[in-house]
C-alpha positions as CSV (number, residue, x, y, z in Angstrom):
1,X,25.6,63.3,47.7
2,X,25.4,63.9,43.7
3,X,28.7,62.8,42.2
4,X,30.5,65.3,40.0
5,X,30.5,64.5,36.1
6,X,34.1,65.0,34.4
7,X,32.4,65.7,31.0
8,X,30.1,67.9,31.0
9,X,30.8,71.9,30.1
10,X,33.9,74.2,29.4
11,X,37.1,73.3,31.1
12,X,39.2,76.4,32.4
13,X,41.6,76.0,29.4
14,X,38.6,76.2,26.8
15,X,37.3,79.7,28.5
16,X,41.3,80.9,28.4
17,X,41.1,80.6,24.6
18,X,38.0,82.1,24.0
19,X,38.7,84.9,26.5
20,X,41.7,85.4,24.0
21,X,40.3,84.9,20.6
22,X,38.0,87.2,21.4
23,X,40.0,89.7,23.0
24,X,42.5,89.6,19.4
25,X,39.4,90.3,17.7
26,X,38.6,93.9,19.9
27,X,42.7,94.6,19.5
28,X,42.0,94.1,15.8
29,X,38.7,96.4,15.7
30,X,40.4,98.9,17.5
31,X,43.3,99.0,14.7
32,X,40.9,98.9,11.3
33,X,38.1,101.2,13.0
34,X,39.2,104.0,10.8
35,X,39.1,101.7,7.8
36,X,35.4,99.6,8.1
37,X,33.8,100.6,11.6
38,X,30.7,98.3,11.2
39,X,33.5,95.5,10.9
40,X,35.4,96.9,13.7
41,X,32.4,97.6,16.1
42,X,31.4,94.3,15.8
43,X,34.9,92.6,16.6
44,X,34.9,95.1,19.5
45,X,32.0,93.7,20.5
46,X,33.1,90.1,20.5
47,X,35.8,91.4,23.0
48,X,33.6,92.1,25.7
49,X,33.5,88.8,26.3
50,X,37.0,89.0,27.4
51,X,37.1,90.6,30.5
52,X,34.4,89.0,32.6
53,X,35.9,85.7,31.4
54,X,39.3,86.8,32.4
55,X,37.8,87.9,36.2
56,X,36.5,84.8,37.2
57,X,39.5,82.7,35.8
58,X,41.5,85.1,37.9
59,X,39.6,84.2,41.0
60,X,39.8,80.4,40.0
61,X,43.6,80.9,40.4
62,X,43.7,83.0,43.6
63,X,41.2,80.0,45.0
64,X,43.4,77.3,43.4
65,X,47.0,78.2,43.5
66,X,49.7,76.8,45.9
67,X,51.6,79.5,45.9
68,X,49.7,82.6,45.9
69,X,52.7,84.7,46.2
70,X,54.4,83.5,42.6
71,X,51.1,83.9,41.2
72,X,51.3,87.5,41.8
73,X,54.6,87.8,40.4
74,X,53.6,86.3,37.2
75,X,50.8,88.7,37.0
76,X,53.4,91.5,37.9
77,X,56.2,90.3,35.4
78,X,53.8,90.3,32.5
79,X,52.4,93.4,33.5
80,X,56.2,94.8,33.0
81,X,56.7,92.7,29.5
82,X,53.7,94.3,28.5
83,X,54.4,97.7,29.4
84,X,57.6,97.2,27.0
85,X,55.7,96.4,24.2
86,X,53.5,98.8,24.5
87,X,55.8,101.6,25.1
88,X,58.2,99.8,22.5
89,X,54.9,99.9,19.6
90,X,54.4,103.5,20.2
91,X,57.9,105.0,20.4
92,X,58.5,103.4,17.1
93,X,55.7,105.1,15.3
94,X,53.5,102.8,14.7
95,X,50.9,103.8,16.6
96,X,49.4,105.7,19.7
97,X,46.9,103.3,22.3
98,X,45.4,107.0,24.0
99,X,44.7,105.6,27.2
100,X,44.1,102.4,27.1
101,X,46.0,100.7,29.7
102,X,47.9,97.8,30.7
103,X,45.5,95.0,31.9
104,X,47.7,93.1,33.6
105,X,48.0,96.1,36.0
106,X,44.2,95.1,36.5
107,X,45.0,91.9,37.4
108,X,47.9,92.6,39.5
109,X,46.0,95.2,41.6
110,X,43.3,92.7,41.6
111,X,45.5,90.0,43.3
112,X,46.6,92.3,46.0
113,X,43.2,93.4,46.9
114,X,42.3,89.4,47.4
115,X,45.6,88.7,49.9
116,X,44.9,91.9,51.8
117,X,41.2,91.5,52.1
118,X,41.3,87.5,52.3
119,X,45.3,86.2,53.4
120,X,45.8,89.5,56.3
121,X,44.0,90.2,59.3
122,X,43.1,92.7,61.3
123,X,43.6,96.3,60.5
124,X,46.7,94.8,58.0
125,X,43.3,94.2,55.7
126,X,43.1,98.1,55.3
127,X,46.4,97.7,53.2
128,X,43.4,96.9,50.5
129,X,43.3,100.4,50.0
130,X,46.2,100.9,48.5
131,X,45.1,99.3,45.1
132,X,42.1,100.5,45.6
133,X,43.8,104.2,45.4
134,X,45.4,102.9,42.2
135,X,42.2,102.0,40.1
136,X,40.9,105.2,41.9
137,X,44.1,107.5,40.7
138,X,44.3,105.8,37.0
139,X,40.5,106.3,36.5
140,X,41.1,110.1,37.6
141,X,44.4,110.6,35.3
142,X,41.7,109.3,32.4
143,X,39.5,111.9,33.2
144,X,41.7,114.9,33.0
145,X,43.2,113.4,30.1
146,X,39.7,113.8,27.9
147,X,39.7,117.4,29.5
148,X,42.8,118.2,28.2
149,X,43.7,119.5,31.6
150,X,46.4,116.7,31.5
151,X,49.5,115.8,29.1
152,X,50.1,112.1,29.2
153,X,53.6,110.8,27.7
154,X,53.5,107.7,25.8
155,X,55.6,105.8,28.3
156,X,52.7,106.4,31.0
157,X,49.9,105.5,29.2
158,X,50.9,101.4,29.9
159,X,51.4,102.3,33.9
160,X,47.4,102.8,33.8
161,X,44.9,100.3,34.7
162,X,42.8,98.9,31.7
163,X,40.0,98.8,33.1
164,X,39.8,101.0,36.7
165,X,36.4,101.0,37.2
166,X,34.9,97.9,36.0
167,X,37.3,95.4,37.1
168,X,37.5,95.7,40.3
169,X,33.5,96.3,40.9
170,X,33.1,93.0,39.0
171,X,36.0,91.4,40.9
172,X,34.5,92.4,44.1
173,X,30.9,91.2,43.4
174,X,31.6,87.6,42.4
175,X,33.7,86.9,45.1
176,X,31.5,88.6,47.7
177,X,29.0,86.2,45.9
178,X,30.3,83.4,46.1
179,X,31.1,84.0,49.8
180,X,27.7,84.3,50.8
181,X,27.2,81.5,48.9
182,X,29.7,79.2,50.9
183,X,28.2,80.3,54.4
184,X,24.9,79.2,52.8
185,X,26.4,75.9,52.5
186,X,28.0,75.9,55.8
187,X,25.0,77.0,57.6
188,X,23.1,74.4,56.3
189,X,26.2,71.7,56.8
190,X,26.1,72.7,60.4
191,X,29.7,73.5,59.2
192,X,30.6,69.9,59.1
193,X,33.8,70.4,56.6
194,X,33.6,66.9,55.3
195,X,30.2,67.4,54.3
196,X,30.7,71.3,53.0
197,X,33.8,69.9,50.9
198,X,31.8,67.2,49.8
199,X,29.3,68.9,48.1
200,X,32.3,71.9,47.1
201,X,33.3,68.8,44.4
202,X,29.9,68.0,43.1
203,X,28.3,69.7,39.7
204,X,25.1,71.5,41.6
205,X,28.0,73.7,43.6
206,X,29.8,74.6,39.9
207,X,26.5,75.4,38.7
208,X,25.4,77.6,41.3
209,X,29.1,79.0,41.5
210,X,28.5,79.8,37.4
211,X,25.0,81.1,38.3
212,X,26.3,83.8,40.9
213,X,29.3,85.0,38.1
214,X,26.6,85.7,35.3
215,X,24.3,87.5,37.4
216,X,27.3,89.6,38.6
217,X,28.1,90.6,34.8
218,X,24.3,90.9,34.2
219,X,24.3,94.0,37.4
220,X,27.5,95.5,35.6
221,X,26.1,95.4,31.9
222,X,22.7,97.1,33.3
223,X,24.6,99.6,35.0
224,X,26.0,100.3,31.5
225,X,23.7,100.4,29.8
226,X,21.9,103.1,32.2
227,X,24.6,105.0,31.7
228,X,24.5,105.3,28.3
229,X,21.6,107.0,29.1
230,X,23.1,109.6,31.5
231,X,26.2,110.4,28.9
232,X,23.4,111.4,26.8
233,X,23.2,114.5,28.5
234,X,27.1,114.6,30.0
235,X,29.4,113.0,27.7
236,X,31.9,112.1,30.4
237,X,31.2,108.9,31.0
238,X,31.1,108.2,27.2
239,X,34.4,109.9,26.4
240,X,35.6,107.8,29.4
241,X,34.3,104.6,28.3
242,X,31.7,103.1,26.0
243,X,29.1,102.1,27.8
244,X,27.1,100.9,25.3
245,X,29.7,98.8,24.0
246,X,30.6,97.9,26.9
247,X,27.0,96.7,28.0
248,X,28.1,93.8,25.2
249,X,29.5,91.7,28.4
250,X,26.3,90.2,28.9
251,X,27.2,87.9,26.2
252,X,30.3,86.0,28.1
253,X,27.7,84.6,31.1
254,X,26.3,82.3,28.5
255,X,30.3,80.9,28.6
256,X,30.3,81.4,32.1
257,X,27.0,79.2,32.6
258,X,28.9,76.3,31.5
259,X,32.3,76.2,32.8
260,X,32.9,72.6,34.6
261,X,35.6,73.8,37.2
262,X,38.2,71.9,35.8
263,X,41.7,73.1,34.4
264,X,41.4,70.8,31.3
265,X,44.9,70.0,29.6
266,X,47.8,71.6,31.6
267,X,51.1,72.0,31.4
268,X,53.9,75.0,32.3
269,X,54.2,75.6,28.1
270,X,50.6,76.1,27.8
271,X,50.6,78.2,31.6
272,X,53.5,80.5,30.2
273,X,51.9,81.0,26.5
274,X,49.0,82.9,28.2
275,X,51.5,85.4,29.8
276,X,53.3,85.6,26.7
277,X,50.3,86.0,24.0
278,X,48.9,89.0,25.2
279,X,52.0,91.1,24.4
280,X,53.1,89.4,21.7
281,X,49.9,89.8,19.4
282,X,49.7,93.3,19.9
283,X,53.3,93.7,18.4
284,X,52.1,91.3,16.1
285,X,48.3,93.0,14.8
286,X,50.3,96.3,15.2
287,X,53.3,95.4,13.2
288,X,51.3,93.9,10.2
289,X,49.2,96.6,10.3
290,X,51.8,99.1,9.7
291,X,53.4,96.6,7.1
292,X,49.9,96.9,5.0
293,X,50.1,100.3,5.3
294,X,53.3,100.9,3.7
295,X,52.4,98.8,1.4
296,X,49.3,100.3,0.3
297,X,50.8,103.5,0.6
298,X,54.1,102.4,-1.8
């Protein structure tokens, strides 16, 4: 059996601070895109390598955790921090987000759909569609919102999901992936579990585990891209979302390729900081944004 090598690729702390560098730089494009959009498009770019990055960590931790009920209330508890500070940021003027939603709800929603589908049996496993209902019913709100046949208050905008359509279809392909993948291996095991977990620790399994994640963000970055296509004749989809931009995704697989499986340094400050970052540099690019302003404007 090939024996894993501990050096080789991008430990699961590495993709973490990419995944939020580069999703800083699409909060900042999104705040200067009235003031240099060719600078702003491109850092928007760069921030479609966020998401997909931020998926498959997710399912990492779902596959990895202990305790996959305090998982999910970390997920929920930041999802409520960051509801404050966006609600916080836009009562105070400083700015107004539209409709772009509270990712953590994502990942939250997310989290459920795994225990329901993977933790319950039976007809409990229909409890699935209760999330489900949620991306469905946030993508909908969005919809009547660009038609003006809806008035969303500022306080609501942060209950949405981020990204209702696109995270979960992404979500559920890799992990369907890599499920097919594992009765691969235990088929051709003979489901021996010693041998299966075996070859579960060596760097071909990684590999082929990275493999199955890229080609999942290469399906949703095609379908994308088509669609930029069909909002050529029906803007809906592309007052909904940029497709085009989003197509950009393709760009995190080559990350992807190369994660190594492992945690790299860890430690409950550097666990906690990733909860806390996300709302804290939005108050942060909003706040110094504002400050510029003022000052440009005194």
């Amino acid at each position: 059996m090939e024996e894993t090598k501990k050096n080789w690729g991008l430990s699961n702390l590495v993709l973490k601070i990419i995944a939020c560098v580069t999703m800083t730089l699409d909060h900042i494009g999104v705040v200067i895109k009235d003031n240099n959009e060719t600078l702003a498009y491109i850092f928007r770019i760069c921030g479609r390598i966020a998401l997909p990055i931020f998926i498959l960590l997710l399912i990492e931790g779902l596959t990895h955790t202990k305790n996959i009920k305090k998982y999910l209330l970390r997920l929920a508890i930041s999802a409520g921090f960051l509801y404050i500070a966006m609600t916080l940021i836009q009562f105070i003027g400083i700015t107004q987000f539209g409709i772009n939603g509270n990712i953590f709800i994502d990942l939250t929603l997310l989290v459920l759909c795994y225990i329901f589908l993977f933790k319950f049996e039976g007809k409990k496993r229909l409890l699935v569609i209760l999330p489900l209902l949620y991306f469905v019913g946030s993508f909908v709100i969005k919809i009547l919102y660009w038609f003006d046949y809806i008035f969303l208050f500022s306080a609501a905008n942060s209950l949405l999901c981020e990204y209702d359509i696109i995270a979960p279809v992404l979500f559920f392909i890799i992990i369907f992936g890599y499920n097919i993948y594992d009765k691969k291996i235990a088929k051709a095991a003979n489901n021996n579990l010693e041998v299966i977990n075996e070859f579960k620790t060596t760097q071909r399994y990684q590999i082929s585990k990275n493999a199955i994640a890229s080609i999942s963000v290469a399906i949703i970055t095609i379908i994308c891209y088509c669609l930029t296509y069909v909002s050529d004749y029906a803007n809906v989809i592309s007052w909904y979302t940029d497709c085009a931009l989003q197509s950009y995704m393709l760009i995190s697989a080559v990350f992807i390729l190369f994660y190594n499986g492992k945690l790299g340094k860890h430690n409950k400050v550097i666990q906690y900081s990733f909860y806390i970052y996300y709302p804290l540099h939005l108050l942060l690019i909003y706040g110094i944004y504002e400050i510029v302003l003022l000052i440009i404007g005194g």
